[in-house]
Each structure stands twice: as structure tokens, then as C-alpha cells.
C-alpha positions in Angstrom: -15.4 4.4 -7.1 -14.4 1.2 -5.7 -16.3 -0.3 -2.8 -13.6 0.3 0.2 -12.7 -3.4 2.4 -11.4 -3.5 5.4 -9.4 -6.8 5.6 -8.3 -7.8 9.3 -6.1 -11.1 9.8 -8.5 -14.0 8.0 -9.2 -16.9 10.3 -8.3 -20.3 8.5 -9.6 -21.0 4.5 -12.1 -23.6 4.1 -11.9 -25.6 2.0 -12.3 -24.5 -1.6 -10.4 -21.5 -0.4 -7.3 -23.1 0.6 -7.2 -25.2 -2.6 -7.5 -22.0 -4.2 -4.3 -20.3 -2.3 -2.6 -23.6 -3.1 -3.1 -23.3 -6.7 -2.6 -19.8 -7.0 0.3 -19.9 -4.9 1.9 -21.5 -7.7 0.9 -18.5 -10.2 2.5 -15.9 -7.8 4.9 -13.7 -9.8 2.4 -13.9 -12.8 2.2 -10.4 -12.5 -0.7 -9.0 -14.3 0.4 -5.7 -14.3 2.9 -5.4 -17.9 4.5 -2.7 -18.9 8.0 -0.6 -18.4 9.0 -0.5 -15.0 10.9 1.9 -13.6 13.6 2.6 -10.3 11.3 2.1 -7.7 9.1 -1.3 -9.7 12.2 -3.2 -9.9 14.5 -1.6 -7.1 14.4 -1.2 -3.2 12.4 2.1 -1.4 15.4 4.1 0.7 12.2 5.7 2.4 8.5 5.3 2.5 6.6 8.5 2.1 2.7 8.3 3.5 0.6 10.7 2.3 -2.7 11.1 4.4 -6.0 12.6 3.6 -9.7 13.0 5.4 -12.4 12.5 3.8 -14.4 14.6 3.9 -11.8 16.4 1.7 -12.6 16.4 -1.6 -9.8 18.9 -2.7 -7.2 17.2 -1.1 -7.6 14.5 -3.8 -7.2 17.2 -6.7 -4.5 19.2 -4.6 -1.0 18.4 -6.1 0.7 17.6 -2.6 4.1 19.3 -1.7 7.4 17.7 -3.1 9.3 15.7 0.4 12.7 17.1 1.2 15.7 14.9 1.1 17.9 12.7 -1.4 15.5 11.4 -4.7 18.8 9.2 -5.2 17.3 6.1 -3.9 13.2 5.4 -5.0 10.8 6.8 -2.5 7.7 4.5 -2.0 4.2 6.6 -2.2 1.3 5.6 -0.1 -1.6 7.3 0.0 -4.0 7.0 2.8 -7.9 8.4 3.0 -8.6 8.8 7.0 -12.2 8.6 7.8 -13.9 11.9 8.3 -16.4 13.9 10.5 -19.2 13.2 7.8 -19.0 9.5 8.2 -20.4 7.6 5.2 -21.6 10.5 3.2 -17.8 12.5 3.2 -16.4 12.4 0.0 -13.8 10.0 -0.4 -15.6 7.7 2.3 -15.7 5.0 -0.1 -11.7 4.7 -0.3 -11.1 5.4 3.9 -9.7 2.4 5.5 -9.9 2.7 9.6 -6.4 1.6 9.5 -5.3 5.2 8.4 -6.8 6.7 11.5 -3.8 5.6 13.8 -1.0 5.7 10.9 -2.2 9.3 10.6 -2.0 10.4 14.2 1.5 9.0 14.6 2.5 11.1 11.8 0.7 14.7 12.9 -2.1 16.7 13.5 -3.9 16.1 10.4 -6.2 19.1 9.1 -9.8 18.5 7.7 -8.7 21.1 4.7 -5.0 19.5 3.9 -2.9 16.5 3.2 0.0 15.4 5.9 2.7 14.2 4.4 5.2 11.8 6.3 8.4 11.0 4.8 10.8 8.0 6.9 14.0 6.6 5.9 14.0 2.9 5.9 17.1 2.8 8.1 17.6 -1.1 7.8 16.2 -2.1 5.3 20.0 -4.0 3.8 19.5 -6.3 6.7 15.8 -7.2 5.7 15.0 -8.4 2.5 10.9 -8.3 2.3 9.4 -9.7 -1.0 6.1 -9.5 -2.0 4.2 -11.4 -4.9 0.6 -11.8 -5.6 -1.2 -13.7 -8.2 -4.7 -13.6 -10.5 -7.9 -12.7 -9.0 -10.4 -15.4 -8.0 -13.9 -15.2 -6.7 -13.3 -11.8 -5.5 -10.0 -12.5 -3.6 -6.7 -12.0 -4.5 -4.2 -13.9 -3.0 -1.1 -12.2 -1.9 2.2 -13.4 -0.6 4.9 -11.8 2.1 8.4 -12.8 2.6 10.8 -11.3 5.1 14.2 -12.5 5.7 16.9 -11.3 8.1 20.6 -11.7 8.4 23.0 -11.5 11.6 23.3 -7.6 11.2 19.6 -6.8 12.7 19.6 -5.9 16.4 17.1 -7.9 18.1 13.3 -6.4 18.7 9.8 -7.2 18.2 9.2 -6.7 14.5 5.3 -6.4 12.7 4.6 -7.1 9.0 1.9 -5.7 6.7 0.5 -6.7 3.8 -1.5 -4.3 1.6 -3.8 -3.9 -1.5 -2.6 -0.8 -3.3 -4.6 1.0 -6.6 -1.5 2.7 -8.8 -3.6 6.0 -10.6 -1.6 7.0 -12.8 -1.6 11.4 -12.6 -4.6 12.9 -14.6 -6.8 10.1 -14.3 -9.6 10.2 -11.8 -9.1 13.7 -11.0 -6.2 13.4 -9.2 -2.9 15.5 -11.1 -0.7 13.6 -9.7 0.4 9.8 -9.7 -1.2 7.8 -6.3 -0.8 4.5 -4.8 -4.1 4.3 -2.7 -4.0 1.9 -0.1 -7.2 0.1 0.2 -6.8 -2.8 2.0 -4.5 -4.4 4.9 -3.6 -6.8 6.8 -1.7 -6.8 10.0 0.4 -6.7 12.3 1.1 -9.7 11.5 4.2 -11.2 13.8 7.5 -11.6 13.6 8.5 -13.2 16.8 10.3 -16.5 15.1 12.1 -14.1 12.5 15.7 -15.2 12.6 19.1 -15.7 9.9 18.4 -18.9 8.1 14.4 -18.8 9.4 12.2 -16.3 6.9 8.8 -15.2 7.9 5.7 -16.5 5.2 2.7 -15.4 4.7 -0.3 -15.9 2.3 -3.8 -14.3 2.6 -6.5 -14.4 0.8 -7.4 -10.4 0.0 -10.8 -9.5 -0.3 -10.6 -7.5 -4.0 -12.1 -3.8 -4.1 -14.9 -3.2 -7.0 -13.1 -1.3 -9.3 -13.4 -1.5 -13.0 -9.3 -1.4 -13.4 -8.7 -4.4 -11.2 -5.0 -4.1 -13.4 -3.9 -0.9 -11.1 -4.0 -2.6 -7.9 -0.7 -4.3 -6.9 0.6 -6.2 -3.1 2.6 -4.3 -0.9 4.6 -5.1 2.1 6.7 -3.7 4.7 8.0 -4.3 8.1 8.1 -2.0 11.3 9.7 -2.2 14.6 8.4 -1.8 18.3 8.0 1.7 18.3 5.5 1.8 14.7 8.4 3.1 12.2 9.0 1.5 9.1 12.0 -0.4 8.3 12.0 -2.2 5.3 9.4 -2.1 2.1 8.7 -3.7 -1.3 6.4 -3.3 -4.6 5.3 -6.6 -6.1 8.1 -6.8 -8.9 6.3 -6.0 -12.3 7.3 -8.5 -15.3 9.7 -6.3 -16.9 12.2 -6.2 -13.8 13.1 -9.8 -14.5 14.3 -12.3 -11.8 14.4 -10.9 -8.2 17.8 -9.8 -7.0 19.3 -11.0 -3.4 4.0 18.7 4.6 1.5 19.1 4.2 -1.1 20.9 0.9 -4.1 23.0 0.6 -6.8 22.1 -1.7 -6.2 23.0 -5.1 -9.5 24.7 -7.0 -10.5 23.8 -10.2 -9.6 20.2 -11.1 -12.2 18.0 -12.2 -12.6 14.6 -12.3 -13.6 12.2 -14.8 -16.7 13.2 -16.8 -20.3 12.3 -15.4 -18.5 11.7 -11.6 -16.9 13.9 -9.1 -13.3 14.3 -8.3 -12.2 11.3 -6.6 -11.5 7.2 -7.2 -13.6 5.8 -9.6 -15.7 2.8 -9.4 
């Protein structure tokens, strides 16, 4: 299982580093991840459904959790979230829980040590923000990520915040998990929005710190905006190659599920 990062606002590159975001900068888009790509890959999220966990539960991992209400007409996002536990480093899915999640969790719910609490939000605005995320090849053990946000004249005014995130796509089967997961496992933010205008787009480039993981493929940039009051508005996937050009509950533990041989249930490192 991958060693879990926590990756707060960096302070300025030196050097080498900034050369590095320079030059990869230029890669971004260069997607490493190939393959068919479907609704949600090359579309736009009409919700963003967080899916949290504690971990100390191990069977919340192999629990299928339940189906969110509402229209499927538009792509949902998935984010899944590990919250740290009661058994600190030695919980089961410690590895993968990102202090972040604490907070995101308790504005969802009351989240139970034995279930996942799943939070489903309509991303009301998101026509009048267009967020864009691209990230490029890993280099000494950062991977450098990219967040644009622009705005037209429809958006009522408001402090806005912006996050960029490492997400690892498992596909469903693999790592004991039977069902398809986007674990979160590193972000940055909240990164402002205060000069955020028509005609002005918000940047922003960091240099991710990259989880060991043996399927450095799976994980993929993420980005999405939220207003004043914490509630998503907008989202976006990094676009996968086959899109082509950009266009303008909760769940008991399920028994029985294993994970991959010679480990226990869980993300793999």
C-alpha cells in the first residue's frame, strides 16, 4: 500500500525544482493514463459524490457502498476519502488517511467507525466556472500538477477556494475493493480565489509530492472549487488522451472479500 503524503501549500521551488515545473509545464496534457474514456473522463461532473471511511475500518474498503439518489444523467464525480481513526498509525487503512478528510467528513455527517458516509452535492454553478486540470510525467518523486479556473459575468460575487488533488483510480476487484474508487491521497489547498474575475483566470502549478505505489499509472490531478460556506461548485478530471481537445448513505461492512493474495484487504503498495 502506498506510503500516504500529506501535501500543504509548498513554499517557493528552488532551483532545480522550478526548472523542473518549467519544463514539465510544457508536457502538461501528456497524459500518461491511455485507454477509452468514458462520460465522466471527457465530460463535466453535474455533482461530486464524497465517499468517506475511518480507518480503522477495514470492511468499509470491501463493503460495496450504497447507490446515491438522484439523476445519473449528467457524470457524478467519486472521491473517496480514508479519515484517520481511533487506532492511530496501526488502523488499517492508516496508510491511505489524509488529515484533510477529518473536516470534509464532519461537514458531511456523523461518520460511524463501522460504515461509510456517503455525501452526494450538486455542482449548482458549475456553467459559470470552467476549472481545468492537467498534470504531467513524474519526476524525482513529484508530480507536477496544473489548476485553471475561469469565470464569466453570470457568477455572483463571494470568496471562492480551489483544490488541487492526487487521486489513485482502482479499478473494482482489484485491491479488494468490489467496486471502482478514486482515493484521494494528496491535497493542496485552499488555495485563493480573491483576484478571480471575467477576462482574469486563476493559475496554479504545484509540485505534488508522488505516493509509493507500484501503479503510479492510476493516479490522476483533480480539481474543484468551493464557495464561502465549504460546498462544492465546480469540478474536473484531468482529461485522458482519448477525449481529444478540451471543449469551452451510508454502508455496513460487507464479510468475506479478500484482497489481493499475500496482503490484506486494502490499497496496495
Amino acid at each position: 500500500m502506498p506510503t500516504n503524503h500529506r501535501d500543504p501549500t509548498p513554499p517557493p521551488c528552488p532551483a532545480p525544482m522550478r526548472r523542473c515545473l518549467a519544463t514539465v509545464a510544457l508536457l502538461l496534457g501528456a497524459a500518461p493514463l491511455a485507454g477509452a474514456a468514458d462520460a465522466l473522463d471527457c465530460g463535466v461532473p453535474g455533482s461530486l459524490n464524497e465517499r468517506f471511511m475511518s480507518a480503522d475500518c477495514a470492511g468499509c474498503w470491501q463493503a460495496t457502498p450504497p447507490a446515491v439518489p438522484g439523476d445519473r444523467r449528467e457524470p457524478v464525480l467519486d472521491l473517496d476519502w480514508v479519515v484517520p481513526g481511533r487506532q492511530g498509525a496501526s488502523a488499517p487503512l492508516a496508510i491511505a488517511a489524509l488529515p484533510e478528510a477529518t473536516a470534509r467528513a464532519t461537514r458531511a455527517g456523523p461518520l460511524s467507525p463501522d460504515e461509510t458516509l456517503v455525501h452526494l452535492q450538486p455542482l449548482r454553478v458549475q456553467r459559470s466556472l470552467r476549472v481545468t486540470v492537467e498534470d504531467g510525467p513524474g519526476w524525482n518523486g513529484y508530480l507536477a500538477a496544473q489548476l485553471r479556473i475561469e469565470v464569466d459575468a453570470r457568477l455572483a460575487p463571494g470568496r471562492l477556494a480551489a483544490y488541487l488533488a492526487l487521486a489513485e483510480e482502482i479499478p473494482a476487484g482489484e485491491d479488494g475493493s468490489p467496486v471502482a474508487r478514486r482515493l484521494v491521497r494528496s491535497v493542496v489547498g485552499p488555495l485563493p480565489l480573491d483576484g478571480l474575475a471575467p477576462g482574469h483566470p486563476a493559475e496554479f502549478l504545484r509540485a505534488m509530492r508522488l505516493p509509493e505505489t507500484p501503479r503510479p499509472e492510476r493516479l490522476r490531478a483533480v480539481g474543484w472549487v468551493e464557495s464561502e460556506a465549504g460546498r462544492p461548485i465546480a469540478a474536473a478530471l484531468r482529461r485522458l488522451p482519448a477525449c481529444g481537445a478540451a471543449r469551452p448513505g451510508r454502508a455496513r461492512p460487507a464479510g468475506g472479500r479478500k484482497g489481493p493474495p499475500g496482503g490484506p484487504p486494502g490499497p496496495t503498495a
